[in-house]
N, CA, C and O of each residue as an XYZ file, in Angstrom:
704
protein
N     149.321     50.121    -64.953
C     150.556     50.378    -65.704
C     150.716     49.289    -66.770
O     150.870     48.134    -66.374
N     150.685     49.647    -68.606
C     151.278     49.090    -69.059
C     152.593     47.552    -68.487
O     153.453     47.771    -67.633
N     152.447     46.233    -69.134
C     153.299     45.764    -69.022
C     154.509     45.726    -69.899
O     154.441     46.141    -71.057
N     155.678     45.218    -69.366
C     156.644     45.719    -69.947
C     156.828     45.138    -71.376
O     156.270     44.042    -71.432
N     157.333     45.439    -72.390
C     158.007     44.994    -73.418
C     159.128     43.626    -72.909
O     158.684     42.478    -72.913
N     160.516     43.894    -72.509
C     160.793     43.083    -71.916
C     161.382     43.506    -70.610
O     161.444     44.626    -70.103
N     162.017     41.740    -69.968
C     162.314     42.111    -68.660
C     163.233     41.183    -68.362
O     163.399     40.113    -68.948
N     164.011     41.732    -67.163
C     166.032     41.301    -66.449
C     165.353     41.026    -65.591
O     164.138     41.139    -65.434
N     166.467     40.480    -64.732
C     166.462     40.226    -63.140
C     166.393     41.705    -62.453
O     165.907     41.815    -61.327
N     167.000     43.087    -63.316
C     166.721     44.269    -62.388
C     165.929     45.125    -63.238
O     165.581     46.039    -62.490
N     165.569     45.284    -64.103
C     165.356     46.035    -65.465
C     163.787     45.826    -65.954
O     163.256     44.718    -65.873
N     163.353     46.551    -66.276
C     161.726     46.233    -67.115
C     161.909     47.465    -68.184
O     162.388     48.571    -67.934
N     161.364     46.952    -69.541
C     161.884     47.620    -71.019
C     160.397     48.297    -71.360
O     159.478     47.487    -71.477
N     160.112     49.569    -71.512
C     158.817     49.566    -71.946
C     158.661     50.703    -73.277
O     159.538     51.514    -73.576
N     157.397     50.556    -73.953
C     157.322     51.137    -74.658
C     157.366     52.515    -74.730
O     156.189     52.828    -74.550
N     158.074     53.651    -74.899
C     157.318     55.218    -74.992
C     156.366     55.609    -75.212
O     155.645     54.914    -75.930
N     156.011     56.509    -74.874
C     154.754     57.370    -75.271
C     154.457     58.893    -75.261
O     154.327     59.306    -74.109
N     154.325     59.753    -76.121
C     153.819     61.273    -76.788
C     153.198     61.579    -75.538
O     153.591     62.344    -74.657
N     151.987     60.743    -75.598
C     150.755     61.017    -73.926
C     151.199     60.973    -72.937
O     150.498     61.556    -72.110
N     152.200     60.489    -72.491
C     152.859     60.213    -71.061
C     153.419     61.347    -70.364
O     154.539     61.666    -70.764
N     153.091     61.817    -69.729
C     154.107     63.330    -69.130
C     155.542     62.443    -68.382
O     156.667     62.941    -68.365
N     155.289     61.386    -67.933
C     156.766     60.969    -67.416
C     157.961     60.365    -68.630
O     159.164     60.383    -68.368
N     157.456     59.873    -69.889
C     158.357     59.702    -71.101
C     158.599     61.317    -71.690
O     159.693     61.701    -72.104
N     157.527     62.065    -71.650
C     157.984     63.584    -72.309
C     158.989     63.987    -71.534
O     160.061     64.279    -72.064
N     158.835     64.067    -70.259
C     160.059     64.894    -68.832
C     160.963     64.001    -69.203
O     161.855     64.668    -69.725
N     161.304     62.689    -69.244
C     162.551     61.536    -69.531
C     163.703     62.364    -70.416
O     164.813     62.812    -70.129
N     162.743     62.344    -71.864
C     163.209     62.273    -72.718
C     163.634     63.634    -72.682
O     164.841     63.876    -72.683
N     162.788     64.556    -72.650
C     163.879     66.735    -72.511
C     165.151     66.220    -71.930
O     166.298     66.152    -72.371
N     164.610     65.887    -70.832
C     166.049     65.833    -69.805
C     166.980     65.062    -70.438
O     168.056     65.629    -70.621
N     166.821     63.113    -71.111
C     168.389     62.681    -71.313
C     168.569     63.557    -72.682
O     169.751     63.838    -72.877
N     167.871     63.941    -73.452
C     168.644     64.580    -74.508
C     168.775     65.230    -74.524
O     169.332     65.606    -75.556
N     168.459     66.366    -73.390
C     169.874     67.697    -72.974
C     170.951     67.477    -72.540
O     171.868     68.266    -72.768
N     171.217     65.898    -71.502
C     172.302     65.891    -70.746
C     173.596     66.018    -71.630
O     173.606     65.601    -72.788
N     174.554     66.539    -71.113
C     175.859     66.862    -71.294
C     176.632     66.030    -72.058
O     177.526     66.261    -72.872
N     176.046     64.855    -71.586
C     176.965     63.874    -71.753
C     175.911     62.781    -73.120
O     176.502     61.784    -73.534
N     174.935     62.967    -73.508
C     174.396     62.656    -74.555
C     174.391     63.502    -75.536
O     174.073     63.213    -76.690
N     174.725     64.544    -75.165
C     175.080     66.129    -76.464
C     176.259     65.597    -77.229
O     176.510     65.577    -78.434
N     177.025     65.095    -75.978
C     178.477     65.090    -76.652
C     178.768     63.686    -77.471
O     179.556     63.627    -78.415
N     178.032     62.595    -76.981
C     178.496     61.369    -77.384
C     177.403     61.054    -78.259
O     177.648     60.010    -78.864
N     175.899     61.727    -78.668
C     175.544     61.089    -79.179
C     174.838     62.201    -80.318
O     174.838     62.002    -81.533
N     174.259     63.378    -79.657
C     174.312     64.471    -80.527
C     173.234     65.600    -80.107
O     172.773     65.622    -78.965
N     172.936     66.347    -80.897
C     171.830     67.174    -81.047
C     170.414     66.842    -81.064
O     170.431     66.554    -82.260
N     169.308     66.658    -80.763
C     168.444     65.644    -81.596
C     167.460     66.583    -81.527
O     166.304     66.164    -81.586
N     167.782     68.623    -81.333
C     166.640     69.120    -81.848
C     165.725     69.194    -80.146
O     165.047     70.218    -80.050
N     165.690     68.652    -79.428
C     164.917     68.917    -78.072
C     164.797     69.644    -77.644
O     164.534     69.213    -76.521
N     164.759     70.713    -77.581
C     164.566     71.767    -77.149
C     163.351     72.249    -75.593
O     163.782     73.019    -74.735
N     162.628     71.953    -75.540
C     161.222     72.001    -75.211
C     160.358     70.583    -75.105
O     160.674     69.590    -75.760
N     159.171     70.621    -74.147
C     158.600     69.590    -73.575
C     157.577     68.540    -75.323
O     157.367     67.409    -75.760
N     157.281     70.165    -75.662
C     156.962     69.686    -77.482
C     157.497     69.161    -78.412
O     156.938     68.549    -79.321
N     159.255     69.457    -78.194
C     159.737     69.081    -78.804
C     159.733     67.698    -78.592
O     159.324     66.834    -79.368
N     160.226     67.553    -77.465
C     160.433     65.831    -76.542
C     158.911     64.754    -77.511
O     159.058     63.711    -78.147
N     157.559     65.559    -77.250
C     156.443     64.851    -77.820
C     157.098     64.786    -78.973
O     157.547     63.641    -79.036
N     157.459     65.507    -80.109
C     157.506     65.332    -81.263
C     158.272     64.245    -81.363
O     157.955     63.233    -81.988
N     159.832     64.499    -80.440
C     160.917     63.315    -81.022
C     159.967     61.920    -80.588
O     160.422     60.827    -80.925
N     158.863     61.960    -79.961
C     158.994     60.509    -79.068
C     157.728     59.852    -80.572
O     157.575     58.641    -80.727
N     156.985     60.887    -81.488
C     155.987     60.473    -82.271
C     156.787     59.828    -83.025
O     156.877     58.601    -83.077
N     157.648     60.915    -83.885
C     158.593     60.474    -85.192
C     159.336     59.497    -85.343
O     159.640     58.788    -86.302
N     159.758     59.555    -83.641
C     161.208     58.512    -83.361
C     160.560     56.777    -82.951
O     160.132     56.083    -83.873
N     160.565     56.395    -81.907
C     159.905     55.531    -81.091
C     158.818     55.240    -81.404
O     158.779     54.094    -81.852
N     157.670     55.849    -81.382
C     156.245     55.616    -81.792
C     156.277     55.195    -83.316
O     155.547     54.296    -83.733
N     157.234     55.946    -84.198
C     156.790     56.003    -85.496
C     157.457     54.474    -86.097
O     157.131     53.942    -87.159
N     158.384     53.993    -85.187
C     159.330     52.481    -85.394
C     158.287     51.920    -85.181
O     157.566     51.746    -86.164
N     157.786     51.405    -83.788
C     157.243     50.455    -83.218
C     156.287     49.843    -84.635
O     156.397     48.827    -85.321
N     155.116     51.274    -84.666
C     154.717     50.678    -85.344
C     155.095     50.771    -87.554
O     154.279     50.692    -88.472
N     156.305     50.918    -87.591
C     156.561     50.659    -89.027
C     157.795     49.167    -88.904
O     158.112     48.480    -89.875
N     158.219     48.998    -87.725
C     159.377     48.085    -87.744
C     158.957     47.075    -87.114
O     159.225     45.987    -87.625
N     158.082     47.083    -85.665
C     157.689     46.016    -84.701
C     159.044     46.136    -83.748
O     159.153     45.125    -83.055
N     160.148     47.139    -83.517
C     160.991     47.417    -82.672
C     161.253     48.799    -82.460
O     160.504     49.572    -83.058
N     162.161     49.295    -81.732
C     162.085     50.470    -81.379
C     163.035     51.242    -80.233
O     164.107     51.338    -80.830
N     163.180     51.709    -79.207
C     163.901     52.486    -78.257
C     162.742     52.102    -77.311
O     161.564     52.309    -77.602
N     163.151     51.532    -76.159
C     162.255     51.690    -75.296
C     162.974     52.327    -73.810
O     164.112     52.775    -73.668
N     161.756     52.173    -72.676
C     162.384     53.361    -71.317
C     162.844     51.727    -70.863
O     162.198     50.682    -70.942
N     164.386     52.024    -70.308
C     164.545     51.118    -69.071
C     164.258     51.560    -68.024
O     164.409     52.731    -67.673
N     163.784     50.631    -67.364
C     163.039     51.126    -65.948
C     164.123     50.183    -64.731
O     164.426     49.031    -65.041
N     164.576     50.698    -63.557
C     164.669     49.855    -62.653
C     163.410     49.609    -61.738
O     162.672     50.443    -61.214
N     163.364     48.067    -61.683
C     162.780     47.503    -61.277
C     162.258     47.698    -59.995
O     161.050     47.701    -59.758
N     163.431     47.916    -58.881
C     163.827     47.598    -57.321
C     163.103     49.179    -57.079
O     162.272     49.326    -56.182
N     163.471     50.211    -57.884
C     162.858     52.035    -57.385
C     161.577     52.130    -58.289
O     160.486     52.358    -57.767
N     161.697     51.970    -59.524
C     160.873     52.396    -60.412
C     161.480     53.283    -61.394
O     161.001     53.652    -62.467
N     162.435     53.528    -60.951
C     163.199     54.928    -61.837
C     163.265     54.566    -63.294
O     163.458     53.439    -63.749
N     163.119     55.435    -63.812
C     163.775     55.930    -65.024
C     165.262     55.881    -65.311
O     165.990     56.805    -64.949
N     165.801     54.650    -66.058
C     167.457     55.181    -66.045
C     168.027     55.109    -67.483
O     169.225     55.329    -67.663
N     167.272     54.832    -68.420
C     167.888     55.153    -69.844
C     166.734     54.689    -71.032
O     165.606     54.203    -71.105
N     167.453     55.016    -71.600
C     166.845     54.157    -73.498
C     167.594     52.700    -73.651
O     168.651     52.313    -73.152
N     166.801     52.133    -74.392
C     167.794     51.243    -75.038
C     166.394     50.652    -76.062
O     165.249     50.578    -75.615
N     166.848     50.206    -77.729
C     166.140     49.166    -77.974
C     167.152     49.497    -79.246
O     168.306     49.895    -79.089
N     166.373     49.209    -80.846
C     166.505     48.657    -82.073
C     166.063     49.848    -82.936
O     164.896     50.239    -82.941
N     167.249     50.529    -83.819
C     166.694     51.821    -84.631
C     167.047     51.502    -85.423
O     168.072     50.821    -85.414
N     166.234     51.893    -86.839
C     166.013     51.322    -88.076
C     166.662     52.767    -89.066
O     165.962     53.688    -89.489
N     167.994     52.634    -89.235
C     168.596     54.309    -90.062
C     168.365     53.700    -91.188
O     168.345     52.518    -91.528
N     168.073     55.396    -92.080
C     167.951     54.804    -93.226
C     169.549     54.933    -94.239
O     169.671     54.755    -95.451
N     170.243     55.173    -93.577
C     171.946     55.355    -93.978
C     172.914     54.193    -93.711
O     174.090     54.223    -94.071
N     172.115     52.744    -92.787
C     172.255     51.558    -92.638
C     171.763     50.925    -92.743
O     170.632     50.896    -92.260
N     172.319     49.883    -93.518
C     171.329     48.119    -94.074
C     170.955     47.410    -92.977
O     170.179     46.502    -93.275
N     171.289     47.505    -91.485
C     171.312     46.834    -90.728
C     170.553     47.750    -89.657
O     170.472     48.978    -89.639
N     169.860     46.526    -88.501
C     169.004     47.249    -87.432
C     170.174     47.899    -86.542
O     170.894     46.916    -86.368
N     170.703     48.817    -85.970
C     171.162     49.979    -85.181
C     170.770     49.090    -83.610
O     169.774     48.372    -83.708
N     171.225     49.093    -82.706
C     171.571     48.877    -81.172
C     171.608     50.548    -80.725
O     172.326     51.320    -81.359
N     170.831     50.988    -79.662
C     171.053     52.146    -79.619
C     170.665     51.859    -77.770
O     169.942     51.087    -77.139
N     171.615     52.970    -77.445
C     171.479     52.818    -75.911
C     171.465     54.240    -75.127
O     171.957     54.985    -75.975
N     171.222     54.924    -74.154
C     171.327     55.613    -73.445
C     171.219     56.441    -72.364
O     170.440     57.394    -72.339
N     172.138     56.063    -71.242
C     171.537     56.110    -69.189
C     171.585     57.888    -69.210
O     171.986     58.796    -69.938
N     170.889     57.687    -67.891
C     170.983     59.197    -67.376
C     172.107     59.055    -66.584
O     172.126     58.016    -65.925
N     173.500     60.157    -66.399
C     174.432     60.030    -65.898
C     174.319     59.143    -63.894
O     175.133     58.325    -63.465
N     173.663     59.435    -63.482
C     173.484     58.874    -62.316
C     173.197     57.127    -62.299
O     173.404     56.538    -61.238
N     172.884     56.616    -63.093
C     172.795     55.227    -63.856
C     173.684     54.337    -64.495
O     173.568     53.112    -64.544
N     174.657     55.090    -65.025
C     176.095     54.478    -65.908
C     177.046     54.183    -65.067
O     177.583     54.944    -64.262
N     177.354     52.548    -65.344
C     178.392     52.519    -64.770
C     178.015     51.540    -63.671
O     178.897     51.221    -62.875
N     176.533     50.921    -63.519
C     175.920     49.925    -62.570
C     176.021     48.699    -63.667
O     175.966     47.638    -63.047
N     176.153     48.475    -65.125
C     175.335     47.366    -65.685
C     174.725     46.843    -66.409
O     174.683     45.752    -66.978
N     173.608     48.786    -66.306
C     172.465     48.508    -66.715
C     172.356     47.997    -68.273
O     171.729     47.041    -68.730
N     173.371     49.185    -69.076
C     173.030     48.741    -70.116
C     173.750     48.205    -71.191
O     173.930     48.665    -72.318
N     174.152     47.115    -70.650
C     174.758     45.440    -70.667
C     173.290     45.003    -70.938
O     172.693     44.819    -71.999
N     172.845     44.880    -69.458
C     171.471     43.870    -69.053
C     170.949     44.266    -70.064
O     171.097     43.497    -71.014
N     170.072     45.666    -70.377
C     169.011     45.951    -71.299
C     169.634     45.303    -72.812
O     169.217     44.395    -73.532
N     170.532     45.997    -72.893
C     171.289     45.496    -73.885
C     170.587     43.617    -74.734
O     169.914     43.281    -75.709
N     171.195     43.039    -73.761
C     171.153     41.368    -74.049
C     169.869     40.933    -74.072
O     169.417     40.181    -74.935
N     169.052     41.537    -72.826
C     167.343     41.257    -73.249
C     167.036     41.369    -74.809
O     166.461     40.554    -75.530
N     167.682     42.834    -75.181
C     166.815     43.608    -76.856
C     167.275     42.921    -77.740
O     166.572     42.662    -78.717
N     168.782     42.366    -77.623
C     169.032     41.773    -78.426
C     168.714     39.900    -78.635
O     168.805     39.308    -79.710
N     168.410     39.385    -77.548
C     167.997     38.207    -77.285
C     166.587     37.932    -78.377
O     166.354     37.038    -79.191
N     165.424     39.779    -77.730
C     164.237     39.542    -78.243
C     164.497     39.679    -79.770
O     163.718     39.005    -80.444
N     165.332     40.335    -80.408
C     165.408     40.947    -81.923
C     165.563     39.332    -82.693
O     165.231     38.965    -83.820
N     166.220     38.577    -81.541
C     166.816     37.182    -82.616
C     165.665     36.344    -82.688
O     165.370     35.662    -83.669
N     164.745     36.444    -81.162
C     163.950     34.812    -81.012
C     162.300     35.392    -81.992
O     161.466     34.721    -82.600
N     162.411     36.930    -81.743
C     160.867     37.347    -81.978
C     161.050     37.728    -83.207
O     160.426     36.993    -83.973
N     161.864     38.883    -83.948
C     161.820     39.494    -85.135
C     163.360     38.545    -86.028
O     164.049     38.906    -86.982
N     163.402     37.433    -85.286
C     164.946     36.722    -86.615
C     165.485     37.818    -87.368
O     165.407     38.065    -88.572
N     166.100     38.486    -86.333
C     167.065     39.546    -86.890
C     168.335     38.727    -86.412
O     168.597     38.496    -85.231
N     169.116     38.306    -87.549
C     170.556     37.680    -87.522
C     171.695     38.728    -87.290
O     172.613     38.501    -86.503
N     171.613     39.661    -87.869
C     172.975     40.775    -88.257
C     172.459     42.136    -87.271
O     171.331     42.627    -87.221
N     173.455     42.465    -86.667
C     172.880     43.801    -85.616
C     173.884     44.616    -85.549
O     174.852     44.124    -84.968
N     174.038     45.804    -85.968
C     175.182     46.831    -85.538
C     174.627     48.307    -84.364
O     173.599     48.926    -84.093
N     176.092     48.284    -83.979
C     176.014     49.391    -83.185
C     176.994     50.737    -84.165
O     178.074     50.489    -84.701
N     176.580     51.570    -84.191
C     177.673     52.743    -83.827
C     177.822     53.735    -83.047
O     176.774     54.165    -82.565
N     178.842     54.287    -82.733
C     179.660     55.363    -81.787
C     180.890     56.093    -82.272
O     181.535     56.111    -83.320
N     180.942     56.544    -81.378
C     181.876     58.159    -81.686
C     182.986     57.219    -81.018
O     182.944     56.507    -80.015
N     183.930     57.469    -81.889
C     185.123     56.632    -81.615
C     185.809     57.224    -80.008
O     186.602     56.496    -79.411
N     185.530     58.166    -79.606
C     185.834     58.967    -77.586
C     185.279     58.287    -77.121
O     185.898     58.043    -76.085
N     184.280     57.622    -77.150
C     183.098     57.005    -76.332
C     183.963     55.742    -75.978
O     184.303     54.710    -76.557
N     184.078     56.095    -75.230
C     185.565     54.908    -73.990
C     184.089     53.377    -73.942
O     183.987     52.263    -74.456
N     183.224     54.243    -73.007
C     181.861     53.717    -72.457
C     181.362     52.982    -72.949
O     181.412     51.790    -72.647
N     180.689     53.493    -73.912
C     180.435     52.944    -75.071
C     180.642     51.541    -76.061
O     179.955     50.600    -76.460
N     181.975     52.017    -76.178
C     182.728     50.472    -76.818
C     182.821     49.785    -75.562
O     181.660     49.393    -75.436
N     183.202     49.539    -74.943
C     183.599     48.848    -73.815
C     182.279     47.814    -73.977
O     182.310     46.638    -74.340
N     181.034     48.675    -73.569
C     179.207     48.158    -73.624
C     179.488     47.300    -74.938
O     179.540     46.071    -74.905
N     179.635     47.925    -75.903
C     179.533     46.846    -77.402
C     180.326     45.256    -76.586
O     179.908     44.147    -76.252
N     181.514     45.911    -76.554
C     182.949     44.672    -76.132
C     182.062     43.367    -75.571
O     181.905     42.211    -75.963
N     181.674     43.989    -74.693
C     180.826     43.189    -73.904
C     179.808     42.355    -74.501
O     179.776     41.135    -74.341
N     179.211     42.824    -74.993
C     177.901     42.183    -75.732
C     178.508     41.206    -76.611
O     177.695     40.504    -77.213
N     179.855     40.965    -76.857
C     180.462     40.330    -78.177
C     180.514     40.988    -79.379
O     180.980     40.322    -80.303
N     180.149     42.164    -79.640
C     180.106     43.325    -81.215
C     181.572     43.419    -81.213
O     182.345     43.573    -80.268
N     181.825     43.274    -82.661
C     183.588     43.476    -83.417
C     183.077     44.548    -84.078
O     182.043     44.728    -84.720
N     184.036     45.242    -83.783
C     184.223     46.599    -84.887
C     185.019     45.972    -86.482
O     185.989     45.252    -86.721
N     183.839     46.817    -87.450
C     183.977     46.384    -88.430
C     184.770     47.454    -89.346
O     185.485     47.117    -90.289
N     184.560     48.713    -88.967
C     184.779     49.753    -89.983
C     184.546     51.212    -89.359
O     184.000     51.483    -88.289
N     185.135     52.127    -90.359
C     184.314     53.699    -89.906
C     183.045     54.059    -91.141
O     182.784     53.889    -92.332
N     182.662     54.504    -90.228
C     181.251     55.302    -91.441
C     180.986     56.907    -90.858
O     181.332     57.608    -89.908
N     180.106     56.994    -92.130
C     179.382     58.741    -91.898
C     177.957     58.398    -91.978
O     177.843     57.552    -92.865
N     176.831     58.667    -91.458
C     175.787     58.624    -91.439
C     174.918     59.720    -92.604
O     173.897     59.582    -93.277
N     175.914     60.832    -92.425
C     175.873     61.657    -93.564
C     177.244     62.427    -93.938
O     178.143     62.558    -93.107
N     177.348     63.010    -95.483
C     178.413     63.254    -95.609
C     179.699     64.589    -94.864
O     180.907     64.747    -95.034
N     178.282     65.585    -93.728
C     178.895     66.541    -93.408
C     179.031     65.714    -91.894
O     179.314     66.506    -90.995
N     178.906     64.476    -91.493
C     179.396     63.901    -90.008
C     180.311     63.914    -89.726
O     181.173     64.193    -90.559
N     180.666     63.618    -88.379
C     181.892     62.732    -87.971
C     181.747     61.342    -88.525
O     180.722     60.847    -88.993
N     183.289     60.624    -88.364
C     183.378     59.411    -88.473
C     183.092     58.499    -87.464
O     183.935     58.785    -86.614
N     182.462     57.624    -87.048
C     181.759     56.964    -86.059
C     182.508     55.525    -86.087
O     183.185     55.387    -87.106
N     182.539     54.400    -85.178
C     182.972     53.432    -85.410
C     181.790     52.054    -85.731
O     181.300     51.349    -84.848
N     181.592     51.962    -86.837
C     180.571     50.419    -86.103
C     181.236     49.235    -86.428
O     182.127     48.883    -87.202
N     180.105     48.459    -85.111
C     180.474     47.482    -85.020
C     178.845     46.465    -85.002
O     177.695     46.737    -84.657
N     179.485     45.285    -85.541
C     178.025     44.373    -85.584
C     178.653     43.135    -84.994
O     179.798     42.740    -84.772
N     177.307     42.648    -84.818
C     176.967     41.233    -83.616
C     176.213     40.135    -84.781
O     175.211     40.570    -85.350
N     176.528     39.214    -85.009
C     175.761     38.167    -85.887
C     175.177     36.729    -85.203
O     175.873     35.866    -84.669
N     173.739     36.714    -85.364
C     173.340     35.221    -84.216
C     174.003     34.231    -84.788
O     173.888     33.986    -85.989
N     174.787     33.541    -83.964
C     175.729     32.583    -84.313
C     174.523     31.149    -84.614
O     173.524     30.998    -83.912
N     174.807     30.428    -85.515
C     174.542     29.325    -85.869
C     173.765     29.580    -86.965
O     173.291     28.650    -87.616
């Protein structure tokens, strides 16, 4: 097994992969769930092909154009599969994107706090990324709360595009 990208006291961060039948099954499944439809969107998944496609374009296609990316959090203690989390590069923001997301059975332990502070720890010491924003759908209770935590101030509303919703972001700056 691949080693991890990074790693928590419960958590191991790893890269995706197109080839993997356990990142293809991951990924159908969190981006059908209910609760990523609603808070985070559509993303087109349809099918196990589709899942390959999002994981080439999306994840695969960062890593290597950015040196960051979305990776699988893994718990450590089972092995499971319990969300996304890493660094997305929009092209509708000047700034690297914080992007996170558990499978409902997962939210609500921690996790992605922990993953959270690892990605952002690595973005400052490895890629000297100073300035980091998140955004969300201003319902997303969850959500902000996760930013709150991390120390992210909401700065403003934006549209990602002009037929969106209004989203809230917020950015994190390495202090000193």
């Amino acid at each position: 097994m691949p080693r991890p990208i990074l790693e928590t006291a419960r958590l191991s961060l790893h890269e995706l992969s197109a080839d993997e039948p356990g990142d293809v099954a991951f990924i159908y499944r969190l981006l059908n769930e209910p609760s990523f439809l609603e808070n985070i969107g559509d993303r087109g998944v349809h099918s196990p092909e589709d899942a390959r496609g999002y994981l080439r374009k999306g994840p695969m296609a960062s890593y290597a154009t950015h040196g960051f990316g979305l990776y699988r959090v893994q718990v450590k203690a089972s092995g499971e599969t319990a969300g996304l989390c890493g660094l997305v590069k929009r092209a509708t923001l000047q700034d690297a994107d914080l992007g996170y997301a558990l499978l409902p059975e997962f939210c609500g332990l921690g996790y992605a706090v922990e993953a959270a502070r690892a990605v952002l720890a690595e973005a400052r010491a490895r890629l000297h990324i100073g300035r980091i924003v998140a955004i969300t759908d201003p319902r997303n209770a969850g959500s902000i709360r996760v930013l709150q935590k991390l120390d992210f101030r909401f700065e403003k509303m934006v549209r990602l595009a002009p037929d969106d919703i209004e989203l809230k972001l917020f950015a994190s700056t390495a202090a000193g």
